[in-house]
MARLOLUM-687800 format. One record per residue (C-alpha): x, y, z; chain. Coordinates in steps of 0.02 Angstrom, whole numbers, plus 50000, padded with zeros to 5 digits. Layout:
BEGIN
PT       X       Y       Z   rovex
PT       X       Y       Z       A
...
END
This chain:
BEGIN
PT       X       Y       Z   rovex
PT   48851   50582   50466       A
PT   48893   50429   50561       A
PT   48949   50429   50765       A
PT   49097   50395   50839       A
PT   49147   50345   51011       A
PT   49271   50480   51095       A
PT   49452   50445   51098       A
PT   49654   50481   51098       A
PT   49755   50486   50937       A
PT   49941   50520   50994       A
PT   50036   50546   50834       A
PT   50215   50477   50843       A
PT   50319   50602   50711       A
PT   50162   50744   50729       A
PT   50275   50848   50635       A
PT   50347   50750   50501       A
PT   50299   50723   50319       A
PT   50166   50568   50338       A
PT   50068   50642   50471       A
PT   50074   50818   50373       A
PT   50038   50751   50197       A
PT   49907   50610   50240       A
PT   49870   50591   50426       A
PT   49810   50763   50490       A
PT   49727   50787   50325       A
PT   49641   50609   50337       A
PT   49578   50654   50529       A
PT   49520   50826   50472       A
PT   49405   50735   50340       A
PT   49352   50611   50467       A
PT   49309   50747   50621       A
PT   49199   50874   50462       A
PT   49098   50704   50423       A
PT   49074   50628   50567       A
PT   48948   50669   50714       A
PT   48946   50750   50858       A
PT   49136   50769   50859       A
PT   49156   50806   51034       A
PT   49271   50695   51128       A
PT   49405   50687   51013       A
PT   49584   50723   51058       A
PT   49722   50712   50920       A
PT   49913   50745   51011       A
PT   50060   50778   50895       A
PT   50219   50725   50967       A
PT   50391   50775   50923       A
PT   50574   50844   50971       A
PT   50563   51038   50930       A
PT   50520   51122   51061       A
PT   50347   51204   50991       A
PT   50199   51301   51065       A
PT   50017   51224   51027       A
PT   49982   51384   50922       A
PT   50155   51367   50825       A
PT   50093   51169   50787       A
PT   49926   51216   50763       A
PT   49979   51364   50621       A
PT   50104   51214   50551       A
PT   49957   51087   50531       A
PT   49843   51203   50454       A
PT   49965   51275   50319       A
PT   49983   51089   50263       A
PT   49798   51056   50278       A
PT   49764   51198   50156       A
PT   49909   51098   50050       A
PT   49813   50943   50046       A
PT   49615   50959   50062       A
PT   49548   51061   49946       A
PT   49474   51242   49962       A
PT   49300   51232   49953       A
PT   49308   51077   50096       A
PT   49445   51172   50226       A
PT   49322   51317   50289       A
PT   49369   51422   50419       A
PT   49235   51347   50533       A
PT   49287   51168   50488       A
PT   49457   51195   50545       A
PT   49415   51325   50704       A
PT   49299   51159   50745       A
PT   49450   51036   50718       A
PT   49570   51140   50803       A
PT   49510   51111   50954       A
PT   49545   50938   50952       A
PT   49757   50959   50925       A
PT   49852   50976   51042       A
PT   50056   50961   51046       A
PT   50187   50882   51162       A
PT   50357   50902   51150       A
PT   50435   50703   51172       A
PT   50589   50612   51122       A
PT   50541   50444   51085       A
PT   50720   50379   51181       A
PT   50672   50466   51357       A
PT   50561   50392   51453       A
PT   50544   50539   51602       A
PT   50443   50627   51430       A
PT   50320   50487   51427       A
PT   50291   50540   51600       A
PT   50196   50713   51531       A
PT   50117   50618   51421       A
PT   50031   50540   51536       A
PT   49979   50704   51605       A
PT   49903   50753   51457       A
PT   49811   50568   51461       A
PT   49774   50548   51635       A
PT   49590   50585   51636       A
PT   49565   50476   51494       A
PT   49457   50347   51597       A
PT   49425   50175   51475       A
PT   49416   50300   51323       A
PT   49516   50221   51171       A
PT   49674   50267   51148       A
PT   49790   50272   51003       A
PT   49950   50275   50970       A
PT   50014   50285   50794       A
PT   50180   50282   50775       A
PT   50220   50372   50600       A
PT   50430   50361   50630       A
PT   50585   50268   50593       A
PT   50544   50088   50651       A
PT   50718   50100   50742       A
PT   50603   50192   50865       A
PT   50455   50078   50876       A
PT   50547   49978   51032       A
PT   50571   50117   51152       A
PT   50408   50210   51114       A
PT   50318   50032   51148       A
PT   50446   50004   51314       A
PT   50411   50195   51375       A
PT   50222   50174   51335       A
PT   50230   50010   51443       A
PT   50298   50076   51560       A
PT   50238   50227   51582       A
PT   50072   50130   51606       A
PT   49986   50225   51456       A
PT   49931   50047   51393       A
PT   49769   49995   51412       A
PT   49662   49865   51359       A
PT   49561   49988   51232       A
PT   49732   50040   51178       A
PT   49804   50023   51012       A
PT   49952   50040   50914       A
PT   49986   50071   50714       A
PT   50156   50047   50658       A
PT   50197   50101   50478       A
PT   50308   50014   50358       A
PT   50438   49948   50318       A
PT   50446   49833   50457       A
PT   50628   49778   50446       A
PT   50741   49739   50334       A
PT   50733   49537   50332       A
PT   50636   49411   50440       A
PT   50778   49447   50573       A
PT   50731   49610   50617       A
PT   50560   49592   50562       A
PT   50534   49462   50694       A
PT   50630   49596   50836       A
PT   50519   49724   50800       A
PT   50363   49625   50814       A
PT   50432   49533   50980       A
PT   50474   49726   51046       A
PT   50312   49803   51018       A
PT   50204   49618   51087       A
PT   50300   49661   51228       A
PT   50192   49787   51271       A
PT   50033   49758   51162       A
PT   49940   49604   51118       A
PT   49914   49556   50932       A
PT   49743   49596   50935       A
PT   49807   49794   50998       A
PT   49903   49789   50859       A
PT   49856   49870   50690       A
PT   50021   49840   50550       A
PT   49951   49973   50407       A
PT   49950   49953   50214       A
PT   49869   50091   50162       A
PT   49821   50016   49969       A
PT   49705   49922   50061       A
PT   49609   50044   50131       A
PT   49594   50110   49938       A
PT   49409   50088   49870       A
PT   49454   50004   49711       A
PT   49499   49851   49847       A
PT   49378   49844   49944       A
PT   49275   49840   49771       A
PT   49384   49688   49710       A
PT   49329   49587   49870       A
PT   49172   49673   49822       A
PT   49149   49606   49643       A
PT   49265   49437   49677       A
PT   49134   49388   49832       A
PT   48957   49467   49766       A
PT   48964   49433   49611       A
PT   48929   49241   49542       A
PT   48989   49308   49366       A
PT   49146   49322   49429       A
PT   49205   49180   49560       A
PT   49164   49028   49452       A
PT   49306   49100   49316       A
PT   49437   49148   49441       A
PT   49538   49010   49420       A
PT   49687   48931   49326       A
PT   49542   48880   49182       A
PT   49496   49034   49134       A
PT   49614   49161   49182       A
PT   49797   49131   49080       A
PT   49885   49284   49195       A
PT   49891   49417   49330       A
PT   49978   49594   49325       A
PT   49989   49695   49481       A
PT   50081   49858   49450       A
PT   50131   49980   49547       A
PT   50232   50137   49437       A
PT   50284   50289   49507       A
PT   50363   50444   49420       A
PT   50432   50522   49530       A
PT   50626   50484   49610       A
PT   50681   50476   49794       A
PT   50625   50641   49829       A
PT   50730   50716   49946       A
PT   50724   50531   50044       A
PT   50886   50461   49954       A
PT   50982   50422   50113       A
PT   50822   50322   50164       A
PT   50776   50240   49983       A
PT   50953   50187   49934       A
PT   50979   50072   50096       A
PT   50820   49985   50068       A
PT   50769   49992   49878       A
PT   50587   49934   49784       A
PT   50600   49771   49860       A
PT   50563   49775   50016       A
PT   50492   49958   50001       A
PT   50340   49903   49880       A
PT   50340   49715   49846       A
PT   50366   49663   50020       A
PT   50202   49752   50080       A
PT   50095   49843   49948       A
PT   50128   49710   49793       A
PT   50101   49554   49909       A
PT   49964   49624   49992       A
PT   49863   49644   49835       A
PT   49912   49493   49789       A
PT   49821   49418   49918       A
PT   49675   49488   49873       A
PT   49674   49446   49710       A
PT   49710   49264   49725       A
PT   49650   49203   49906       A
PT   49496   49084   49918       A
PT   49326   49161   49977       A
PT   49347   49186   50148       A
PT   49191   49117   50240       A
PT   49146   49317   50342       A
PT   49211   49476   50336       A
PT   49295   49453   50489       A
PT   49479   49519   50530       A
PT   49534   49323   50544       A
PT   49431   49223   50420       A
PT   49501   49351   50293       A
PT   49694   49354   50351       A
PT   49684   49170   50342       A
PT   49651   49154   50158       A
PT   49779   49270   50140       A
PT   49913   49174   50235       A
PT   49882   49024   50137       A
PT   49909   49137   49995       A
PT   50072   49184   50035       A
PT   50134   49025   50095       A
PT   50065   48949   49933       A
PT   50198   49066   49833       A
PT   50338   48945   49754       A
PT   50505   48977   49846       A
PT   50655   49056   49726       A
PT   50810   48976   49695       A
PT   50966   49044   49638       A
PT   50904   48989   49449       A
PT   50768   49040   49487       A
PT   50820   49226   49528       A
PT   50914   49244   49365       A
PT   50762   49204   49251       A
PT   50609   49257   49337       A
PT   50685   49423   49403       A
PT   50725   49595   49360       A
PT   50810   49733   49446       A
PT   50839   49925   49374       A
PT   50894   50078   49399       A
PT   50856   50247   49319       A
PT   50961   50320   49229       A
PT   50931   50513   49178       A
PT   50772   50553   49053       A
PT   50646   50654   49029       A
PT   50473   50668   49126       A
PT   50330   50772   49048       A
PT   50460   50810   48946       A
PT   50565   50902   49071       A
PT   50743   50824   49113       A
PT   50775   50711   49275       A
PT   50935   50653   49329       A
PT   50984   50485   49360       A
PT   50980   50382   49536       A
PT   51156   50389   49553       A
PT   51146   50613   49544       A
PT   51014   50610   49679       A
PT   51064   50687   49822       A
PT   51085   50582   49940       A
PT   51144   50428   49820       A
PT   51312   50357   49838       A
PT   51367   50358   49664       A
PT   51404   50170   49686       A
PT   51252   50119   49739       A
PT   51178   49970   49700       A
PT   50987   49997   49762       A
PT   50857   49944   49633       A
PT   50732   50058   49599       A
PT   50644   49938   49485       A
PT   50558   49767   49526       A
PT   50477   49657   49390       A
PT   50406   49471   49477       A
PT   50352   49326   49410       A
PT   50272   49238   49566       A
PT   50193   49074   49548       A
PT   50076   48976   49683       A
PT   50065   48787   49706       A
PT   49899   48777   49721       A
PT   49752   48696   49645       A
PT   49653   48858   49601       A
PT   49816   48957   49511       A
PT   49928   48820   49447       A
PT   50019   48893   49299       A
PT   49937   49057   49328       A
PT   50106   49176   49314       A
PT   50085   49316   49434       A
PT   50174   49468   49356       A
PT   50241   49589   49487       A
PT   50309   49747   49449       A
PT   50350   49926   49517       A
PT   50476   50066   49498       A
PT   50537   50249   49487       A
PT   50549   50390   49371       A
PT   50428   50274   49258       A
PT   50315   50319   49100       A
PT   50170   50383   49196       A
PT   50095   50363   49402       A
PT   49989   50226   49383       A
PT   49928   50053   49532       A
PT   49835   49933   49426       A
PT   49784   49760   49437       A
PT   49749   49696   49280       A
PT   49673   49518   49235       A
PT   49679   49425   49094       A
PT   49565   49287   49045       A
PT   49595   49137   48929       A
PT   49545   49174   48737       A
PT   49383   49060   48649       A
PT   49433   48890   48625       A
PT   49371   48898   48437       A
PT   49379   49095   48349       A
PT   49230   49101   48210       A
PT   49253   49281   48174       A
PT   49362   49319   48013       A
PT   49469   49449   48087       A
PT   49490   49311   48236       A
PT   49404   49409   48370       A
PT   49578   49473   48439       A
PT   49606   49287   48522       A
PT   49434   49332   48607       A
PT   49516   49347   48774       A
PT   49437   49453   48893       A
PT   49514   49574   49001       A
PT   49477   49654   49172       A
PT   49581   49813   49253       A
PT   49546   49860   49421       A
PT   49626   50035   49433       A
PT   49683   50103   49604       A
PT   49782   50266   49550       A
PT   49801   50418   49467       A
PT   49589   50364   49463       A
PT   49507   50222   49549       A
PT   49376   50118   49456       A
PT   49352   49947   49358       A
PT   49366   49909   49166       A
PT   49313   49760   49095       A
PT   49365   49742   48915       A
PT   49245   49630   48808       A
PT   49204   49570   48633       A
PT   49076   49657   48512       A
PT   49026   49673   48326       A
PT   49082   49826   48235       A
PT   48954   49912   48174       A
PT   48892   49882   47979       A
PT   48911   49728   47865       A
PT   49002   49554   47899       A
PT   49034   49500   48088       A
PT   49223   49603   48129       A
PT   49216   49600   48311       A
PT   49350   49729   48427       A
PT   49385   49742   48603       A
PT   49282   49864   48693       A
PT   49273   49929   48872       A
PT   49133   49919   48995       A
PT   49197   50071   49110       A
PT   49154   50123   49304       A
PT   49255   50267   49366       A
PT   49209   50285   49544       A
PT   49206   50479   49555       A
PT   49058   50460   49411       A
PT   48953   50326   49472       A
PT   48941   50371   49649       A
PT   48953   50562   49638       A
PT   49041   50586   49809       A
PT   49202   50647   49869       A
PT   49308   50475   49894       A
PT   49383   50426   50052       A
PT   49563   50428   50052       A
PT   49629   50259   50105       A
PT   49721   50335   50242       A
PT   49534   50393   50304       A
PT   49464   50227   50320       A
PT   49618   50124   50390       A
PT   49624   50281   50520       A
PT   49432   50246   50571       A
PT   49453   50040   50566       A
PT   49580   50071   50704       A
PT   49480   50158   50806       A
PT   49342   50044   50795       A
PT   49472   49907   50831       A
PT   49437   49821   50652       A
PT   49594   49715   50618       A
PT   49538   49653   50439       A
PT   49618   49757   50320       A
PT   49789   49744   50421       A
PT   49918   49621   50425       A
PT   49952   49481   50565       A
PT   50114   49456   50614       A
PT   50117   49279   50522       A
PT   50086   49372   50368       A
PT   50224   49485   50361       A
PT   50346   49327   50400       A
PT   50295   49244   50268       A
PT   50305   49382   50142       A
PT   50485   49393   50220       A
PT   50513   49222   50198       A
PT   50472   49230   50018       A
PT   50572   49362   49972       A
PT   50727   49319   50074       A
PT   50799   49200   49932       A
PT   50770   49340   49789       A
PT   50865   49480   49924       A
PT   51002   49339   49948       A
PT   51024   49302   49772       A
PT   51043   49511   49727       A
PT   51159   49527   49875       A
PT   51277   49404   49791       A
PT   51268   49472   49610       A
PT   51164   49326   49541       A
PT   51057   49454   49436       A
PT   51128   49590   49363       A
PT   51067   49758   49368       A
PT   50981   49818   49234       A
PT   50961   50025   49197       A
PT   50814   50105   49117       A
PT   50802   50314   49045       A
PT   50682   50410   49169       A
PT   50546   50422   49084       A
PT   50505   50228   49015       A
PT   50424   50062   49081       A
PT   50571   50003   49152       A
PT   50707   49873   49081       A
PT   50669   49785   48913       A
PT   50722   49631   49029       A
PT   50535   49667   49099       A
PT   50464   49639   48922       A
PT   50566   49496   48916       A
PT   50502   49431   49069       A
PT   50318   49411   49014       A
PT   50352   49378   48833       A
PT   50453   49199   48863       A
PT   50267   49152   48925       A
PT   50173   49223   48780       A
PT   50122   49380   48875       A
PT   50139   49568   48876       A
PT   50123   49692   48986       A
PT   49956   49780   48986       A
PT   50032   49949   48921       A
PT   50107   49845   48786       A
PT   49960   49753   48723       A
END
């Protein structure tokens, strides 16, 4: 069990679904493993007008939802219990802040956090009311969820509202894909590994395929999903992000800013789009009604919620190119959507085939292939050549597997888990700096310009597929296929 210095977590939204589904259950995790527990105080906050005991019996019926049974004990959650607490507050009233800081004001230098798991049309009068209800301090912090606006516009508001009241260095903008294992293991295997580095480059690697497939729909979110779409709710944050990973230059520590700056140059090594541009190296869907696990879904435009002209993609496919010495002519394949074939986040690499095949069935092109799987299962897969057994040389692809649940024969963090605990330790590396998110903006602005004008049209898909043949289409005018296809 590892030690942890006391603090505050006030939880912005205490009741809603984030803090039910991932938060609580990630802090529950965190308080059974870690040692000696006391001095922890966890503060839901919210509009209904609820009694601790009627919060506390709301958090534990969605703990038992979300941890399994043989880790939520009675004693483990009597011990955690004591550390919740609930306030009634409307983010828009500032004399609530002021019993807030009741509930704070023997907090001393203890560090305090407040994560703010709402609408971001709320993150600039929580910030102003936390400022001024002088509940900042300089061990303070703040977590703010996406999506952070809608454009650079109000991406740049929000960020000028909340440094208004905290410094950059108080504040922690969260992704949680990278708090999943499988990328800290691709830093892992990128950076300690000299089998790896010397090939990741435009020699040896002929493409990259980040994907990001989901099957389920809006689910019961439609008024939220169809006014901003997969754009900016996947590829904007999650997609670029890993990106980044993938393709930055070895950073030269571990440390919050050595890292974010590879990944800046990263993104503001990403070619810009033009209006040409748009219409070949784009695709945006929509699902239309299919069949998942064999069981019928309706279409985008019959969720509730939907206007039935809508024109929200629910469907992304990239391809992203940077002009830079290491991935010139690398395509970078991007890709995510809804109601899709199966729930799957993989990066997958592939590597350049042998310049001269001697094997009579070819070897397959030779090419090597590496997937870096971050759900349904996290784990690696590195796909190489070898001889089939018996006579004559036939050679077939085989796979070199690590599943992570195997190898290390421990319960995995959640990513939620570890981004949770880097906050309170005040470790900034695995979130993004404000430059970062403008440039990812600044990227994508051109591609949400050209859609808003009808330059691509969109394409519809049955529930229950990989998306658009337009997709296929994408990656085959380069000679590639997507990995599923292969």
């Amino acid at each position: 069990m590892s030690s942890l210095e006391a603090f505050d977590f006030v939880l912005f939204g205490g009741s809603g679904d984030l803090a039910m589904r991932k938060l609580l259950p990630a802090l529950f995790y965190r308080h059974l493993d870690t040692a000696p527990n006391q001095g922890w105080r966890i503060i839901g906050t919210g509009r209904d007008a609820l009694t601790r005991d009627q919060y506390l019996a709301h958090v534990e019926e969605n703990c038992r939802k979300h941890v399994p049974a043989g880790d939520f004990t009675d004693d483990a959650w009597k011990a955690f219990a004591q550390c919740l607490n609930y306030a009634r507050l409307d983010a828009n009233n500032a004399k609530d802040f002021d019993s807030l800081a009741e509930w704070l004001k023997d907090s001393g230098s203890r560090i305090r956090v407040f994560y703010l798991a709402t609408a971001p049309s709320l993150f600039a009068s929580i910030c102003a009311n936390l400022g001024n209800a002088g509940l900042v301090t300089p061990t303070s912090r703040v977590v703010v969820e996406k999506p952070l606006g809608r454009d650079l516009a109000s991406a740049t508001r929000i960020n000028e509202d909340v440094g208004k009241v905290f410094t950059e260095e108080q504040i922690f903008r969260i992704d949680h894909y990278l708090g999943k294992e499988t990328v800290q293991n691709l830093i892992a295997l990128r950076f300690g590994n000299v089998l790896f580095e010397p090939l990741w480059n435009r020699s040896w690697i002929s493409d990259v395929q980040i994907t990001i497939a989901e099957t389920v729909g809006v689910e019961g979110r439609g008024e939220f999903y169809d006014s901003t779409g997969a754009l900016r709710d996947m590829v904007q944050n999650h997609l670029l992000q890993l990106l980044c990973i993938v393709a930055m230059e070895p950073p030269i520590s571990l440390e919050p800013d050595a890292v974010r700056n590879e990944k800046l140059k990263v993104l503001c090594a990403l070619r810009p789009f033009t209006d040409t541009d748009v219409g070949t190296k784009t695709v945006r869907g929509q699902y239309r009604a299919g069949a998942i696990r064999n069981k019928p879904v309706p279409g985008y435009l019959e969720e509730e919620g939907i206007s039935p002209k809508s024109r929200t993609e629910t469907f992304v496919a990239i391809k992203a190119e940077l002009d830079n010495w290491r991935w010139a002519g690398v395509p970078f394949y991007l890709r995510t959507g809804k109601r899709m074939d199966e729930r799957l986040a993989e990066i997958v690499v592939n590597f350049r085939g042998v310049p001269h095949p001697i094997f009579p069935n070819g070897g397959e092109g030779g090419a090597n292939r590496l997937v870096i799987s971050l759900q349904p299962n996290e784990g690696l897969q590195l796909e190489v050549m070898a001889k089939l057994p018996g006579e004559g040389m036939q050679v077939q692809r085989i796979s070199l597997d690590v599943a992570f649940a195997k190898t290390y024969q421990m319960r995995q963090w959640d990513a939620y888990e570890r981004l949770i605990m880097d906050v309170i330790r005040g470790k900034l590396t695995l979130f993004m700096r404000r430059d970062e998110l403008d440039a990812a903006w600044i990227w994508l602005e051109p591609i949400m310009s050209a859609w808003d004008r009808h330059v691509t049209p969109m394409k519809f898909y049955p529930s229950g597929t990989w998306g658009p043949t337009a997709a296929s289409a994408l990656v085959m005018r380069e000679g590639h296929a997507w990995h599923e296809e292969m």
